[in-house]
C-alpha positions in Angstrom: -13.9 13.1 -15.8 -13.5 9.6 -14.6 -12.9 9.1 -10.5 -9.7 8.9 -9.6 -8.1 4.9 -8.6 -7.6 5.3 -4.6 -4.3 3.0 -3.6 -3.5 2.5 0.0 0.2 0.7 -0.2 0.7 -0.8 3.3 3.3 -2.3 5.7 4.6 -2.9 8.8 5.6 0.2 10.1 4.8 2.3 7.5 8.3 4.2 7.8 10.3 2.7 4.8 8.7 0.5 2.0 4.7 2.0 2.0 5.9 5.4 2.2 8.2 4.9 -0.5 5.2 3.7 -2.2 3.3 6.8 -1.8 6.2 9.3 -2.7 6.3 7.6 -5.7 3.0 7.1 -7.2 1.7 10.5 -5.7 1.7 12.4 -8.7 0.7 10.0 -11.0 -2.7 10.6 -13.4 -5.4 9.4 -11.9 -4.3 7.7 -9.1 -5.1 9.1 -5.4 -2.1 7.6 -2.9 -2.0 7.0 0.9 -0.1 4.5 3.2 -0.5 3.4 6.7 1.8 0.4 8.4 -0.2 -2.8 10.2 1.6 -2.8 13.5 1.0 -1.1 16.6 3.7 1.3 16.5 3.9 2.2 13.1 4.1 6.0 11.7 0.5 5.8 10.7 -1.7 3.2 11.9 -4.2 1.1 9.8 -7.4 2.7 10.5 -11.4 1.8 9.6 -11.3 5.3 7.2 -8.2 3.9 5.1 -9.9 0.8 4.4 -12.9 2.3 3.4 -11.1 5.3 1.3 -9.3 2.7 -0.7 -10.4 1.2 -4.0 -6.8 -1.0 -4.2 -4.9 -1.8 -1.3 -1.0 -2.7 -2.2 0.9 -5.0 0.9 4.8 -5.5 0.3 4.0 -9.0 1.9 2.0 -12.2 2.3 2.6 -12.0 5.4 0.5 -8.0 5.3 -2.2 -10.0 3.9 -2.5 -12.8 6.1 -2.8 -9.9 9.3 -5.0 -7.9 6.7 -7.3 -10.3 6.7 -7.6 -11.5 10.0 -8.3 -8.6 11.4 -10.5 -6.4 8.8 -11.8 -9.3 7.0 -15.5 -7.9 6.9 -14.5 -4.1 5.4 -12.1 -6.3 2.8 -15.5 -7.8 0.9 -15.3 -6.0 -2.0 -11.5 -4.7 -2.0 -9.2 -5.8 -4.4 -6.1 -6.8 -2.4 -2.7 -7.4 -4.1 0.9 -8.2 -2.6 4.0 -7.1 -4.0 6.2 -9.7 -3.0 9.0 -6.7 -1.8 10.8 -7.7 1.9 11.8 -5.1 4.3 15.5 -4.8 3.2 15.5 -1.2 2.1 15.6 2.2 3.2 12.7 5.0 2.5 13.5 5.9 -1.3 16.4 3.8 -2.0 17.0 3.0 -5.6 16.5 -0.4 -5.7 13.0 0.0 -4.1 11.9 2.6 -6.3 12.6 0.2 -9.3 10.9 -2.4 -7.7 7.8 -0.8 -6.8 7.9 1.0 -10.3 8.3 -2.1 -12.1 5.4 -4.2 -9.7 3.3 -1.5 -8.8 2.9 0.5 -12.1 0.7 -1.9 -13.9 -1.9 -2.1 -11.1 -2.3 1.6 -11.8 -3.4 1.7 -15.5 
């Protein structure tokens, strides 16, 4: 049995886009899903243990990146970072999000 792909989709807050994210790639084959947001207040915080759980790490952003790698540039060596290119004008679950990340996302995850 093969070890399963660990994805940690991240954004800001971690209340609408990442969470998405999670919900819907959490029952997917061989794929192990978290999220966390990259600002202070967000629903869950970035931490240390997320970065080093994670094989992938999904941002919606450039912008995700850019703070990603400012600030945990040593733990992101050997991570495999990848931005979506989705901006923050949805709400948690909404359609046109869930298409979005389906359509960007889902090949990452083969």
């Amino acid at each position: 049995m093969s070890t399963p792909l660990r994805v940690l989709f991240l954004c800001s807050r971690n209340r609408l886009r990442s969470p998405t994210a999670e919900q819907v790639f959490r029952d997917w084959p061989g794929v192990e899903v978290d999220s966390a947001g990259l600002a202070p207040d967000a629903d869950t915080p970035l931490s240390a243990e997320h970065l080093d759980w994670a094989g992938l790490i999904v941002v919606m952003e450039n912008a995700h990146r850019r703070q990603l790698q400012s600030r945990h540039a040593r733990q992101l060596k050997d991570k495999r970072v990848v931005v979506l290119g989705i901006p923050d004008d949805y709400d948690f679950m909404q359609p046109e999000l869930v298409e979005l990340l389906l359509r960007k996302a889902s090949p990452l995850l083969r």
